[in-house]
C-alpha positions in Angstrom: -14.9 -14.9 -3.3 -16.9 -15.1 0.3 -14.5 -12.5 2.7 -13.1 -15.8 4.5 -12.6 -17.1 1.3 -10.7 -14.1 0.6 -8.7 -14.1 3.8 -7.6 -17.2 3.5 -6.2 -16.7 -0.3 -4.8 -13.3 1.5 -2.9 -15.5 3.8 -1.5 -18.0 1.5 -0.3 -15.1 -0.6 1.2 -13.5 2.3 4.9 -13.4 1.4 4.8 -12.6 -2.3 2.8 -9.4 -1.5 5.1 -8.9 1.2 7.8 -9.2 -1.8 6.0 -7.4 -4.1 5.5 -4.2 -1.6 8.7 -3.7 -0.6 10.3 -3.5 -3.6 7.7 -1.1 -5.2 9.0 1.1 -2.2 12.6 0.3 -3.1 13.3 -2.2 -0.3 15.8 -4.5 -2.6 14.8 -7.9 -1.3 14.9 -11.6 -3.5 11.6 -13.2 -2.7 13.7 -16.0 -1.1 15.2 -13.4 1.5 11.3 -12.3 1.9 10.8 -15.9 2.7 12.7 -16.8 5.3 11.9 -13.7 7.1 8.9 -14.5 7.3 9.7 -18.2 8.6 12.7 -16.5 11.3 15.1 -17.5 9.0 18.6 -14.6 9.0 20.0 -15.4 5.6 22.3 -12.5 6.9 21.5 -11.0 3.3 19.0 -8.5 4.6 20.3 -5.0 6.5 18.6 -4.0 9.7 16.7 -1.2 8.2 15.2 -3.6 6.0 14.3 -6.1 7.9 12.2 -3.1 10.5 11.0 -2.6 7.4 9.4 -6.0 6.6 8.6 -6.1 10.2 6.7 -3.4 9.7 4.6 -4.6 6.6 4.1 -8.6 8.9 2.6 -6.5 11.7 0.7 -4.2 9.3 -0.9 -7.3 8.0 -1.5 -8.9 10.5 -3.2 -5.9 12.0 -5.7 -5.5 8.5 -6.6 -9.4 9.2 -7.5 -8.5 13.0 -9.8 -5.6 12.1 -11.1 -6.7 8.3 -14.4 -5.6 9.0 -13.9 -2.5 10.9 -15.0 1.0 8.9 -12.1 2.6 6.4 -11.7 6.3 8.1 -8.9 8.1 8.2 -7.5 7.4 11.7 -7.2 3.6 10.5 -5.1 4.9 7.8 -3.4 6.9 10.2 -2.9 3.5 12.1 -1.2 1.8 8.9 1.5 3.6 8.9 1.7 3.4 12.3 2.1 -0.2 12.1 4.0 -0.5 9.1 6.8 2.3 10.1 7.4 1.8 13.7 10.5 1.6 14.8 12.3 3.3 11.6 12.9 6.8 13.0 10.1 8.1 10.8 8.5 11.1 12.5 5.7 11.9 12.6 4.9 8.4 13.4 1.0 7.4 12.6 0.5 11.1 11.6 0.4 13.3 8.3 3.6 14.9 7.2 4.1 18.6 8.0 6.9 19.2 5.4 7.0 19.0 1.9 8.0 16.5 0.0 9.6 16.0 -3.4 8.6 12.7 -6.3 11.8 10.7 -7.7 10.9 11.6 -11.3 8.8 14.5 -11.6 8.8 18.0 -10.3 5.6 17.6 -9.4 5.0 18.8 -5.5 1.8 17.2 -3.6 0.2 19.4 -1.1 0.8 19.5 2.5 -2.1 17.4 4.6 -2.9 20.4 6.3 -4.1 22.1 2.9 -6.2 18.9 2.0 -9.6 17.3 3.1 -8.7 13.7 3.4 -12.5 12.9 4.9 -14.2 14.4 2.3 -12.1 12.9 -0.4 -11.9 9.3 1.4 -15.8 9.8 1.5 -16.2 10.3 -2.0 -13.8 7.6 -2.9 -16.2 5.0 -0.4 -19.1 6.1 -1.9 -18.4 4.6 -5.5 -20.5 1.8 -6.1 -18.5 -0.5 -8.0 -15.9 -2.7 -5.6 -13.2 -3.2 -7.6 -12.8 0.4 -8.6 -13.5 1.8 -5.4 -10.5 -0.3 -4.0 -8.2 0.6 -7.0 -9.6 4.3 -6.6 -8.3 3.9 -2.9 -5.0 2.2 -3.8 -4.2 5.2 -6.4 -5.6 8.0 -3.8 -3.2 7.2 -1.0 -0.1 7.3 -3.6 -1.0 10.9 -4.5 -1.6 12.4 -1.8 1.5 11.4 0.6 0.1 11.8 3.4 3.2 10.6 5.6 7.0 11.2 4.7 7.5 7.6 4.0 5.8 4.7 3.5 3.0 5.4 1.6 3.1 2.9 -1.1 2.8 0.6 1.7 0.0 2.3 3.3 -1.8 2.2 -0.1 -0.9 -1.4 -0.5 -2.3 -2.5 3.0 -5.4 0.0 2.9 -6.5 -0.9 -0.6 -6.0 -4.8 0.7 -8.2 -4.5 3.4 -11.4 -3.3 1.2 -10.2 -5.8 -1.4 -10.4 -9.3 1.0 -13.6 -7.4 3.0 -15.0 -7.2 -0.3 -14.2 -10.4 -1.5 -12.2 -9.0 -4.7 -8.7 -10.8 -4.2 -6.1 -8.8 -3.4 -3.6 -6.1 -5.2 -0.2 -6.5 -5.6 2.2 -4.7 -8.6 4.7 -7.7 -10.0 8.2 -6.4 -9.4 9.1 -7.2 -13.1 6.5 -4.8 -14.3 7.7 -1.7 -11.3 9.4 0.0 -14.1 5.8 0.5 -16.3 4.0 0.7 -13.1 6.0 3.9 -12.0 5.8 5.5 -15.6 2.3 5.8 -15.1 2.1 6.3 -11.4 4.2 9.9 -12.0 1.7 10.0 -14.9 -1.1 10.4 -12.4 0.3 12.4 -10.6 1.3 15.1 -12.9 -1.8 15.0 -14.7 -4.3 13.7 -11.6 -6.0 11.6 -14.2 -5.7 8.1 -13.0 -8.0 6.3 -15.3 -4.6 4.9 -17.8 -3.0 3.8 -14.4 -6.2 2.3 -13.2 -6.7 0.1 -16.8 -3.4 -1.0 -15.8 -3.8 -2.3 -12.5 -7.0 -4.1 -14.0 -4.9 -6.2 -16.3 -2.0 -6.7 -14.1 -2.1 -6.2 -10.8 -5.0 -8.6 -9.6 -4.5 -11.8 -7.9 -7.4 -13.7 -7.4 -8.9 -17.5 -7.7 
């Protein structure tokens, strides 16, 4: 696809990947409910915390359509989350974590931000020549290394998105029926830092496109 091809197809797709996201980070919400969010629509079915959420994830899109073509650095990421967490008493806001975190399902600890170098590894990851794997490279990157105390499946989901429709490659999205296998070898990856079975998977079934 041409990148306003891409855009457009992003658009139309808008609330099933806002489905999709939030319940890959474990915001329990029917596609319907998704819908008429999106549309204004209170079903009354959706709490408070996860409507800020899917605030959050609307303005965090609408924020990768405004700037599409600007450069990926790590400030923009830093920006994502911004976006996507505001208003959910998540602090630091826009900023890496300073604590350590703990993975549902694995014992597994990720480093603190402040023993990583996220611009050389975000580098690295740009710098791979293929499109499609540099995006799913970017998509798996940001899971691992947790940058923030919450919301980084989200921050993957939006930053991966944004190289995806600039590049014209469609868009990724994990199908909420599939979450279960999708986690399996997400902890996987992280355990092992070999990403290539989770990437094979995401290939076959996490690619929307014409």
């Amino acid at each position: 696809m041409t990148k306003e091809d891409n855009i457009f197809f992003a658009k139309r797709k808008l609330v099933d990947n806002i489905y999709k996201s939030a319940n890959l980070e474990g915001i329990a919400v029917t596609f319907a409910d998704t819908y008429s969010f999106m549309n204004n629509v209170n079903t009354g079915k959706i709490s408070i915390d996860d409507m800020l959420k899917l605030k959050g994830l609307k303005d965090a899109w609408e924020y990768v359509f405004n700037t599409i073509d600007e450069d990926l650095t790590i400030d923009y990421i830093k920006k994502i989350h911004f976006e996507i967490c505001k208003g959910q008493n998540i602090y630091p806001l826009g900023d890496f974590r300073t604590k350590v975190v703990g993975i549902t399902g694995t014992s597994w600890l990720p480093k603190l931000p402040s023993e990583c170098n996220y611009e050389q590894e975000l580098k690295e990851i740009l710098n791979i020549t293929n499109k499609l794997d540099r995006c799913i490279n970017l998509f798996c990157w940001i899971q691992r290394s947790q940058m923030f105390l919450d919301g980084n499946k989200r921050v993957a989901n939006l930053v991966a998105n944004k190289e995806m429709i600039k590049n014209g490659q469609g868009i990724i999205s994990v199908p909420v029926e599939k979450i279960g296998e999708y986690f399996t070898l997400l902890i996987d990856y992280y355990e092992t830092n070999n990403m290539n079975k989770l990437k094979e998977w995401i290939v076959n079934n996490c690619i929307d496109s014409i």
